[in-house]
ROPA-270218 format. One record per atom (N, C-alpha, C): atom name; residue in three letters; chain; residue number from 1; x, y, z. Coordinates in pm, whole numbers, plus 50000, padded with zeros to 5 digits. Layout:
N
- name	resn	chain	resi	u	v	w
- CA	ala	A	NUM	X	Y	Z .
...
//
This chain:
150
- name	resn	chain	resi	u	v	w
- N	unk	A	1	50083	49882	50000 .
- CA	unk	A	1	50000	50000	50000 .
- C	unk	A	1	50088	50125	50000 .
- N	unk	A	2	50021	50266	50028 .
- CA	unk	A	2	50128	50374	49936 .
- C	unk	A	2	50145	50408	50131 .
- N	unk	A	3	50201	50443	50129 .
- CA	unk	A	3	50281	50526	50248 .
- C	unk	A	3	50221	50672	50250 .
- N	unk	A	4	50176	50708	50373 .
- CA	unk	A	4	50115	50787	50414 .
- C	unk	A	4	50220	50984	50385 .
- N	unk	A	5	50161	51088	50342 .
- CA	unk	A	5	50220	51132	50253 .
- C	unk	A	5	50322	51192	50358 .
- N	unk	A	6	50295	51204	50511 .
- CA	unk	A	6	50415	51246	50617 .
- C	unk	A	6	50493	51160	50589 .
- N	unk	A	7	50471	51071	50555 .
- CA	unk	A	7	50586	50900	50555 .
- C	unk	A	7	50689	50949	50382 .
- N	unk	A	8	50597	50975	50327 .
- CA	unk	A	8	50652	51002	50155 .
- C	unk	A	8	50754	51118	50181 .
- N	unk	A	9	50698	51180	50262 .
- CA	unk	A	9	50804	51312	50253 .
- C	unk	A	9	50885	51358	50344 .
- N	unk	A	10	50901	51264	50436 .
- CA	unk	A	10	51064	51262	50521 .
- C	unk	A	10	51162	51133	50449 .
- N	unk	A	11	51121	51057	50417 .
- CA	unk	A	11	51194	50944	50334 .
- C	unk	A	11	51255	51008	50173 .
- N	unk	A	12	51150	51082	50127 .
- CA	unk	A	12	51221	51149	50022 .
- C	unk	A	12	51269	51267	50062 .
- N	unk	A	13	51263	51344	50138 .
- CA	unk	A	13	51376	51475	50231 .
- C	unk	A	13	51504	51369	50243 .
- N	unk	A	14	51483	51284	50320 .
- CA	unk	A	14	51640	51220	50330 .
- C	unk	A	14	51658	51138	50212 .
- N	unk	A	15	51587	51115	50111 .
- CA	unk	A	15	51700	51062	49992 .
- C	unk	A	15	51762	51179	49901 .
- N	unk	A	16	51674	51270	49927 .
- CA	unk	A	16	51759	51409	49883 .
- C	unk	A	16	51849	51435	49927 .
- N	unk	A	17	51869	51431	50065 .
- CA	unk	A	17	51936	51502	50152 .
- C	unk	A	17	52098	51402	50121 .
- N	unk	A	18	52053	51257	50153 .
- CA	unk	A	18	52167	51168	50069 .
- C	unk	A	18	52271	51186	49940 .
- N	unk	A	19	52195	51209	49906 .
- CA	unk	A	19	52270	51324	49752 .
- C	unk	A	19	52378	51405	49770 .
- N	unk	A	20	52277	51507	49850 .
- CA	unk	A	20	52338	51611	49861 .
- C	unk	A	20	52441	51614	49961 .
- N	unk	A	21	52466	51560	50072 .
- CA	unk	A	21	52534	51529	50142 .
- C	unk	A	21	52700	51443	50117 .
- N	unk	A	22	52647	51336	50032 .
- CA	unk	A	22	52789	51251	49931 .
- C	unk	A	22	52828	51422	49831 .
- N	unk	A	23	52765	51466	49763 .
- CA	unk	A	23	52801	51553	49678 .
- C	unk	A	23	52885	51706	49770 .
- N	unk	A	24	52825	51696	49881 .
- CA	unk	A	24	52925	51865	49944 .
- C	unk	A	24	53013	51742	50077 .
- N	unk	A	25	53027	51651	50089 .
- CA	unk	A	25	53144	51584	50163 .
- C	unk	A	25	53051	51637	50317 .
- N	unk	A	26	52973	51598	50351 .
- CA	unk	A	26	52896	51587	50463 .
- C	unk	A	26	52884	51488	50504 .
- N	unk	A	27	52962	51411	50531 .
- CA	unk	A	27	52975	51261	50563 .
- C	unk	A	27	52870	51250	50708 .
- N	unk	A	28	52935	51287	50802 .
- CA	unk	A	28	52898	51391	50944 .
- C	unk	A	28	52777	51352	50943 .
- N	unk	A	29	52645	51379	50858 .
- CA	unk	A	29	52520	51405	50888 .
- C	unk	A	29	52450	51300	50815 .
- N	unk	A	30	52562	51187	50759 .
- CA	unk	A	30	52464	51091	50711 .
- C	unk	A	30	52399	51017	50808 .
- N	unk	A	31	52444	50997	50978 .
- CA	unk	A	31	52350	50966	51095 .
- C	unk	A	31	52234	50976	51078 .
- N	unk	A	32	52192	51090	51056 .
- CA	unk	A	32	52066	51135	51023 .
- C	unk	A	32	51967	51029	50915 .
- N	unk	A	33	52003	50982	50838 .
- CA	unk	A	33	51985	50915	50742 .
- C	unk	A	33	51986	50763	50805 .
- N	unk	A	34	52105	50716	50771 .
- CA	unk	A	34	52080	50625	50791 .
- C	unk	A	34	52099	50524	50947 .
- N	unk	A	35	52028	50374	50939 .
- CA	unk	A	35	52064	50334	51077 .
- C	unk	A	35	52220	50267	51092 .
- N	unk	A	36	52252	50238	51186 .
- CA	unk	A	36	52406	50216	51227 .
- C	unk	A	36	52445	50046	51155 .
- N	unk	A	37	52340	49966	51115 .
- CA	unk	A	37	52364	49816	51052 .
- C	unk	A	37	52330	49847	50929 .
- N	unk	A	38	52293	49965	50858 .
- CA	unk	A	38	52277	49957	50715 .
- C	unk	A	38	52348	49886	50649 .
- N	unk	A	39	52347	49813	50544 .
- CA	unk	A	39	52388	49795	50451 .
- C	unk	A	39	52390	49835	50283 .
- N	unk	A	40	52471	49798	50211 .
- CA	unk	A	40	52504	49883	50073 .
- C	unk	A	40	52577	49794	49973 .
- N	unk	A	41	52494	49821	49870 .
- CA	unk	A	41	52627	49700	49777 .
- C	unk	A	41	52542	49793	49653 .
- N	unk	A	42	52659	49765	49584 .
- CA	unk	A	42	52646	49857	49434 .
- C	unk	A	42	52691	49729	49319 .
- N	unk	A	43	52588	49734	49224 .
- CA	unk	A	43	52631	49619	49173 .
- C	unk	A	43	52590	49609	48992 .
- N	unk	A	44	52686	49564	48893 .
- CA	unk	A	44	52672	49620	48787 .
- C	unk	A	44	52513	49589	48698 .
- N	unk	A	45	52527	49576	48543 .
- CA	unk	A	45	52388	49520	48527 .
- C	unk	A	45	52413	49384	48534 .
- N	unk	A	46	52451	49300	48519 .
- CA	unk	A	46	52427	49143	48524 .
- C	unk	A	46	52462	49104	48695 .
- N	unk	A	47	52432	49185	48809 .
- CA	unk	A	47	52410	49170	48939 .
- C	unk	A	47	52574	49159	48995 .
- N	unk	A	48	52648	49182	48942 .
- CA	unk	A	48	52803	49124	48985 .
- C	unk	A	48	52836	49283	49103 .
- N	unk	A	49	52898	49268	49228 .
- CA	unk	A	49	52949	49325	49326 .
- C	unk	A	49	53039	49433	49205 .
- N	unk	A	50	53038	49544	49196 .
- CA	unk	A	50	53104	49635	49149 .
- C	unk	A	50	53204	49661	49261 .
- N	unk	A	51	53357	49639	49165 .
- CA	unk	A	51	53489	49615	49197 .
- C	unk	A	51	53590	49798	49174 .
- N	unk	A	52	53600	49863	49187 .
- CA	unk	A	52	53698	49984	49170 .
- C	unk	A	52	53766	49998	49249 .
- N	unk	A	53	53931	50011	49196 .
- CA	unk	A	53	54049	50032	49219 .
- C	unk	A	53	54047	49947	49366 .
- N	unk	A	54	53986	49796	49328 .
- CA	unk	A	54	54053	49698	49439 .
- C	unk	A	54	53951	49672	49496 .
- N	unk	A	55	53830	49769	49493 .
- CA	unk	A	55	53750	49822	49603 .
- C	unk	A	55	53609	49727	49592 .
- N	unk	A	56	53568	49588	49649 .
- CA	unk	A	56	53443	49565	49644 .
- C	unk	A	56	53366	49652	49689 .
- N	unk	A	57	53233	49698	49625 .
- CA	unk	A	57	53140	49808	49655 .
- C	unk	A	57	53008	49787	49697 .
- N	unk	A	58	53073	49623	49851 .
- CA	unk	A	58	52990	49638	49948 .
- C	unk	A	58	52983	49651	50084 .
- N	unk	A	59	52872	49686	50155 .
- CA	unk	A	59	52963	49728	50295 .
- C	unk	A	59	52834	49724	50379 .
- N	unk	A	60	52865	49717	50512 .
- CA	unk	A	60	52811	49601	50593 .
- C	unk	A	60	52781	49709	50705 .
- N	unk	A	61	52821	49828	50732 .
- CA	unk	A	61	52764	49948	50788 .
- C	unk	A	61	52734	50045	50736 .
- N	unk	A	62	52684	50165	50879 .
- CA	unk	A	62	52683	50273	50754 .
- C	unk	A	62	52856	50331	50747 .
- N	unk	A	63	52941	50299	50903 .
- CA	unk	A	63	53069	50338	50916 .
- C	unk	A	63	53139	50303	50784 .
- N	unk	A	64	53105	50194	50791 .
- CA	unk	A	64	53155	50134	50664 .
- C	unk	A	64	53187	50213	50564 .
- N	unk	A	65	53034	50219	50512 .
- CA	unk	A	65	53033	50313	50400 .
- C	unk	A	65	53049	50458	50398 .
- N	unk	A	66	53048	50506	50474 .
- CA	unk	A	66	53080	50664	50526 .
- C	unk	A	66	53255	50689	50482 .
- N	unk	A	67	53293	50570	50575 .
- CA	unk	A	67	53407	50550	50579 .
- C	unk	A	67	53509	50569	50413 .
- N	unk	A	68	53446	50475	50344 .
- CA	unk	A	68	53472	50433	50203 .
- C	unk	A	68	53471	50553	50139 .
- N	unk	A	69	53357	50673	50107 .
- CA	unk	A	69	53303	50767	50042 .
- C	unk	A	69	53384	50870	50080 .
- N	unk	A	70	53412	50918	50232 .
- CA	unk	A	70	53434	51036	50278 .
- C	unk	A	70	53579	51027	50234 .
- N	unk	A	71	53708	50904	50233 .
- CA	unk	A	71	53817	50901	50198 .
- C	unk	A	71	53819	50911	50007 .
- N	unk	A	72	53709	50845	49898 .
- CA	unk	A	72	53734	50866	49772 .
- C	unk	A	72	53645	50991	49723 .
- N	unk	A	73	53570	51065	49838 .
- CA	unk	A	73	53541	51206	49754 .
- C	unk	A	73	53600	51253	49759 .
- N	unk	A	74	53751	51286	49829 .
- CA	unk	A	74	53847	51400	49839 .
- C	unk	A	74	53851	51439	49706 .
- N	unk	A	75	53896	51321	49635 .
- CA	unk	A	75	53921	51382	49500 .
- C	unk	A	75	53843	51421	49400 .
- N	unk	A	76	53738	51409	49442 .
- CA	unk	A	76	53607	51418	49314 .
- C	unk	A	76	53490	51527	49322 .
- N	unk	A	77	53472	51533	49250 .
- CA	unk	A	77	53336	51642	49318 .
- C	unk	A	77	53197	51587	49190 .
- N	unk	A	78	53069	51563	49254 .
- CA	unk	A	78	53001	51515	49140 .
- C	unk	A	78	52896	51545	49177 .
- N	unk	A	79	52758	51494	49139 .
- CA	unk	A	79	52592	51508	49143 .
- C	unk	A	79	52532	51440	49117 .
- N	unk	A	80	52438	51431	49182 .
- CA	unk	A	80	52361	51290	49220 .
- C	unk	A	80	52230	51342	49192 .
- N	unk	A	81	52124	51285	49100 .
- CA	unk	A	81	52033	51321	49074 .
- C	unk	A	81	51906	51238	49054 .
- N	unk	A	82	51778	51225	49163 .
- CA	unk	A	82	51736	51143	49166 .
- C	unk	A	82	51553	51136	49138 .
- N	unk	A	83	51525	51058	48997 .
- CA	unk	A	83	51360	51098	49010 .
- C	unk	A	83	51290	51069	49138 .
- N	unk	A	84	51177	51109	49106 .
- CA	unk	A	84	51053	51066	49205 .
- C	unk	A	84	51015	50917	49261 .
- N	unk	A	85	51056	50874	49391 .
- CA	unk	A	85	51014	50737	49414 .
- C	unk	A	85	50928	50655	49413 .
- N	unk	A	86	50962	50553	49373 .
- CA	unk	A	86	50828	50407	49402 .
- C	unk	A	86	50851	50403	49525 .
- N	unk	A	87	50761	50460	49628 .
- CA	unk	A	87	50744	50388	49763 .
- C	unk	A	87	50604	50298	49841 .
- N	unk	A	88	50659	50211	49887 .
- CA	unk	A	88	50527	50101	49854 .
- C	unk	A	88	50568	50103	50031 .
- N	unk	A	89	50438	50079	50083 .
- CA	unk	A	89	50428	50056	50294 .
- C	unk	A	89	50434	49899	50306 .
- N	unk	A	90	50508	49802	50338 .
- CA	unk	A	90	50498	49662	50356 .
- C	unk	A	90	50509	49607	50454 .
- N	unk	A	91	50509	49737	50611 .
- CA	unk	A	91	50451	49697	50736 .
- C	unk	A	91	50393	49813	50737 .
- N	unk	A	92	50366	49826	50928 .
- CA	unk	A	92	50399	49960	50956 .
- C	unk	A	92	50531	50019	50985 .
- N	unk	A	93	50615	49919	50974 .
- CA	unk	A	93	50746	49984	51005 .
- C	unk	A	93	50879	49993	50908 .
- N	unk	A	94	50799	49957	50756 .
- CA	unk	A	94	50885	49900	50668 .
- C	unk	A	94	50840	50021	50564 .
- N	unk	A	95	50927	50090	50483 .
- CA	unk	A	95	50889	50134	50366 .
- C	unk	A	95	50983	50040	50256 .
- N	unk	A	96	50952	50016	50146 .
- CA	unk	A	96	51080	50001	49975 .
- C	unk	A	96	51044	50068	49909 .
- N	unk	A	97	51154	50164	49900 .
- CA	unk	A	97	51171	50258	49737 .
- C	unk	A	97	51230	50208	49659 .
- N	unk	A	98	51251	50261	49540 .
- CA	unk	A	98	51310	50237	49443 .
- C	unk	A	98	51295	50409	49335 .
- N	unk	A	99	51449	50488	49346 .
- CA	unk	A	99	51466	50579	49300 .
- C	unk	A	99	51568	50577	49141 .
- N	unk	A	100	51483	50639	49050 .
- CA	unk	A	100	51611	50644	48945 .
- C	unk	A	100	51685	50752	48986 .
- N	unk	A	101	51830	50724	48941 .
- CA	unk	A	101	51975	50775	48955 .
- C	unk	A	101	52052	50823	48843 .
- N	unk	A	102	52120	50933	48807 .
- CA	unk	A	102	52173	50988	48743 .
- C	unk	A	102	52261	51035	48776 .
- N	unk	A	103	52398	51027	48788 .
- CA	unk	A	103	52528	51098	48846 .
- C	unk	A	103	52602	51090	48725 .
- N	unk	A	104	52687	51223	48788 .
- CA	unk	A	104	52800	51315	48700 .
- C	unk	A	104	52904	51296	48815 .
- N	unk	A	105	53079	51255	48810 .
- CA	unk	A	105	53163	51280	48858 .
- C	unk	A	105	53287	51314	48777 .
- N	unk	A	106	53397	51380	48867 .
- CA	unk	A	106	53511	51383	48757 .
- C	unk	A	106	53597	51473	48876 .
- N	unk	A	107	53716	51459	48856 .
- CA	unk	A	107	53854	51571	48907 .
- C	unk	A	107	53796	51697	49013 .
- N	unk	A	108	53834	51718	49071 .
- CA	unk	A	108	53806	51834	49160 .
- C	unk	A	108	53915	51920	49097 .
- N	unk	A	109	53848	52027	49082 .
- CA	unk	A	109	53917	52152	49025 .
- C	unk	A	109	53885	52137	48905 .
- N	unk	A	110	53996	52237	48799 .
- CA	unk	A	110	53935	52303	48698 .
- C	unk	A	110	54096	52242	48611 .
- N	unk	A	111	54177	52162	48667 .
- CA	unk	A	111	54318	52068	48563 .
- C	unk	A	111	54203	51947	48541 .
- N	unk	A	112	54287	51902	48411 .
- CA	unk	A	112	54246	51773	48342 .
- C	unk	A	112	54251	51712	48426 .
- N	unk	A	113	54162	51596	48449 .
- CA	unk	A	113	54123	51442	48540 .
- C	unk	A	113	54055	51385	48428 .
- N	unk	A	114	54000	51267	48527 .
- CA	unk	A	114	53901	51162	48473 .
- C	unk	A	114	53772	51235	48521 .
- N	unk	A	115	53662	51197	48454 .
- CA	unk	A	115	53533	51200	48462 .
- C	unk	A	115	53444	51138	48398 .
- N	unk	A	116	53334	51117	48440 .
- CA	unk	A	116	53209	50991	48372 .
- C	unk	A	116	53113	51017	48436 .
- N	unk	A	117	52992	50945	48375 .
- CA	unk	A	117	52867	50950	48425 .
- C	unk	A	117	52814	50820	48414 .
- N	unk	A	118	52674	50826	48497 .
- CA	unk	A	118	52642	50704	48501 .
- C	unk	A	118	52493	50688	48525 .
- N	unk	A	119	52449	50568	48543 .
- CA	unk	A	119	52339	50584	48643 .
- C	unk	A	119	52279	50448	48666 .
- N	unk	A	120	52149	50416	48723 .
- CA	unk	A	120	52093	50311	48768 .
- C	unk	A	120	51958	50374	48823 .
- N	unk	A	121	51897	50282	48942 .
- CA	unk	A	121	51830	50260	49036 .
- C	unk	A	121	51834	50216	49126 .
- N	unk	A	122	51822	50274	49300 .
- CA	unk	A	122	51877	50272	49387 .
- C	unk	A	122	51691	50181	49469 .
- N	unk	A	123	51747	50105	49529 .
- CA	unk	A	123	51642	49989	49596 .
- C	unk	A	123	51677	49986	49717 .
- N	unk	A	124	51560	50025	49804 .
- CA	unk	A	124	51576	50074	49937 .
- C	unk	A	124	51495	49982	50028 .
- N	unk	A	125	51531	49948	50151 .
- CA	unk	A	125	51415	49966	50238 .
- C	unk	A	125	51432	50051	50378 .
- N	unk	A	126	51331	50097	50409 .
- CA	unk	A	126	51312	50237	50524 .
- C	unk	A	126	51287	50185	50667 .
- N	unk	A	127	51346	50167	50765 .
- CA	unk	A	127	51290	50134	50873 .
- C	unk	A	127	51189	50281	50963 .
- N	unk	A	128	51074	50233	51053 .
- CA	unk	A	128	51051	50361	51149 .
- C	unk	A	128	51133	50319	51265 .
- N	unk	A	129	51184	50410	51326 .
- CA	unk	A	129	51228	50414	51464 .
- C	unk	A	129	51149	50522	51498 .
- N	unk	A	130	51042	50546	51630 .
- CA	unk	A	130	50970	50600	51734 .
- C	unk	A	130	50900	50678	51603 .
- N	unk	A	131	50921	50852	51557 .
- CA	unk	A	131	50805	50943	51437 .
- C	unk	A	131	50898	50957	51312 .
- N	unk	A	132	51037	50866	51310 .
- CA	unk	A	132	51125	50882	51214 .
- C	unk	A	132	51169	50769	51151 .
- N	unk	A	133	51179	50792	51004 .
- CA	unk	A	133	51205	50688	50920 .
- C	unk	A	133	51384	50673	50870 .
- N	unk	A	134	51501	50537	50856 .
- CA	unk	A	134	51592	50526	50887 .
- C	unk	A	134	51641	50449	50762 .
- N	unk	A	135	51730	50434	50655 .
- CA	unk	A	135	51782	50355	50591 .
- C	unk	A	135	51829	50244	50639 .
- N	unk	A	136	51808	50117	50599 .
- CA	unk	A	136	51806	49997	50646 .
- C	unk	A	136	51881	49927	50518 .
- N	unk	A	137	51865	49920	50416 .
- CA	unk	A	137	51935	49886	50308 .
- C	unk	A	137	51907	49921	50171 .
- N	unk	A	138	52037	49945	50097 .
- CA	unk	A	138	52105	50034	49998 .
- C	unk	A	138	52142	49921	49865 .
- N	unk	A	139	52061	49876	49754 .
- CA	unk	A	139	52128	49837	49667 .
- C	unk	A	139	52119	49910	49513 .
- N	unk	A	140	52234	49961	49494 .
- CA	unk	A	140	52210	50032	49352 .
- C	unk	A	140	52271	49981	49245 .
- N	unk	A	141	52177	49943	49150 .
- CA	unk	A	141	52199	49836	49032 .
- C	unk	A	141	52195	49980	48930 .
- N	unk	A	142	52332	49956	48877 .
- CA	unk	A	142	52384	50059	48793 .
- C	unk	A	142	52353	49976	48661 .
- N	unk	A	143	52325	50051	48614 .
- CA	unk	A	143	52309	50062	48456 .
- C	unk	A	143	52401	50066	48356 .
- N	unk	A	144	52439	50212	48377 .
- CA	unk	A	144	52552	50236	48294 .
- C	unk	A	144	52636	50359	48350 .
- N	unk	A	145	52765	50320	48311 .
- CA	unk	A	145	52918	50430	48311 .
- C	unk	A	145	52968	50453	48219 .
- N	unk	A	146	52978	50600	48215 .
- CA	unk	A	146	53066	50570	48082 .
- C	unk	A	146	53178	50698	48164 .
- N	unk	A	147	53288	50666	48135 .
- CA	unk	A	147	53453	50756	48112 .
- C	unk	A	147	53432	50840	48005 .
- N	unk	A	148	53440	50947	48050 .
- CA	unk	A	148	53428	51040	47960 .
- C	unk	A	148	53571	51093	47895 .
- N	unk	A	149	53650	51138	47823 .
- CA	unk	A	149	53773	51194	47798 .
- C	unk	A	149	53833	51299	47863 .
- N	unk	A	150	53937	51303	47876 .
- CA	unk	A	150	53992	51349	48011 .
- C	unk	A	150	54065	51518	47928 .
//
């Protein structure tokens, strides 16, 4: 059933806020977001664990993943751009979204780097804790990347 529209619109405030937060290096306030056992795995189109520079791209907290992001955005600066969600209620304490994804990354600053874009759909489910809703798990089945010329 659809999730009640207070429910629709703190779950999509914080998948915005998710965005925006990876994109200005606000690591800090992803608490807010998500719960402390989240999980996350990013994974290509034929379902395979997406591998970069060594890096399986799954992770088993949110430290975890905080961890992972806040050390490889130094170098990057990008945007995360996300349509309007499928959110479906499958308790009372359960939401699943499912958001399309569109990101731009590349070099911080204004010298030649790498850069690419990409995107997918990001598959969620929402826990409530007490009048607030919490990321519980993160899988984003990417679509496509492409390297752009440097």
């Amino acid at each position: 059933m659809d999730p009640s529209p207070e429910t629709t619109r703190i779950i999509t405030r914080k998948k915005l806020q998710y965005c925006r937060f990876a994109d200005t290096n606000q690591w800090h306030l992803f608490d807010n977001i998500f719960l402390p056992d989240a999980t996350f795995v990013f994974v290509d189109p034929h379902g395979a664990v997406i591998n970069e520079g060594g890096v399986n791209y799954s992770f088993s907290s949110a430290e975890e993943f905080t961890a992972h992001f806040r050390e490889a955005f130094k170098k990057i600066q990008s945007i995360h751009l996300v349509g309007p969600g499928e959110l479906e209620q499958t308790s009372p304490d359960e939401v699943k979204a499912i958001w399309g994804v569109i990101y731009h990354a590349g070099t911080k600053g204004t010298e030649d780097g790498s850069q690419g874009t990409g995107g997918g759909h990001y598959h969620e489910t929402w826990k409530r804790k007490g009048d607030d809703w919490f990321l519980q798990t993160l899988r984003m089945e990417r679509l496509y990347w492409k390297t752009l010329g440097s």
